[in-house]
N, C-alpha and C positions, 0 to 999 in steps of 0.2 A: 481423603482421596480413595474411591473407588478400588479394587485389585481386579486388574482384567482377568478375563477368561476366557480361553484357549478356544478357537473357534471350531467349533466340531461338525457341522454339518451346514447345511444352506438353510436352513431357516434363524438360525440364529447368527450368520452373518446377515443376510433378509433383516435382522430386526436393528442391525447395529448398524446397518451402511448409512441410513437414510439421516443418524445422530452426527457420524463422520464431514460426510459433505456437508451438512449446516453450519457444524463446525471449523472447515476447511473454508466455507464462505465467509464468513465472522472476520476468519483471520485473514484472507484476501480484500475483504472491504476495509480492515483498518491499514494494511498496507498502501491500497491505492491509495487511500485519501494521506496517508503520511507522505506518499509519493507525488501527488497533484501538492502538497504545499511546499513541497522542497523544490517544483520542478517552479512554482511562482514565483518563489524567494529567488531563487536561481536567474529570473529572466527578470526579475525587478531591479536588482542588482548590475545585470547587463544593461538593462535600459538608462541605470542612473548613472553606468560609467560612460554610457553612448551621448546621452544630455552630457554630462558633465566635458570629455574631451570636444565635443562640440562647440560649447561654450567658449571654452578657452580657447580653440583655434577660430572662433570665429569673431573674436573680441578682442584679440590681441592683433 
């Protein structure tokens, strides 16, 4: 691992911002996409308890 250094003036934050954000991107696109499958799992689950009491109330 790299050791940071201390930001000293605008050119060398200039050179470091542009690494940050790509990286801040990275870690937002694997969030969303862990987020869009929990949010499926989540409604597939509702959907099969909604079939499911359906069933039984409309069968019985």
């Amino acid at each position: 691992m790299r050791k940071l250094q201390p930001i000293t003036d605008n050119h060398s934050a200039r050179e470091l911002l542009p690494n940050d954000i790509f990286q801040l991107g990275q870690v937002l696109k694997r969030k969303y996409t862990l987020l869009k499958y929990a949010y499926n799992f989540a409604a597939a689950g509702i959907l099969t308890g909604v079939i499911s009491i359906s069933f039984r109330f409309f069968l019985n």
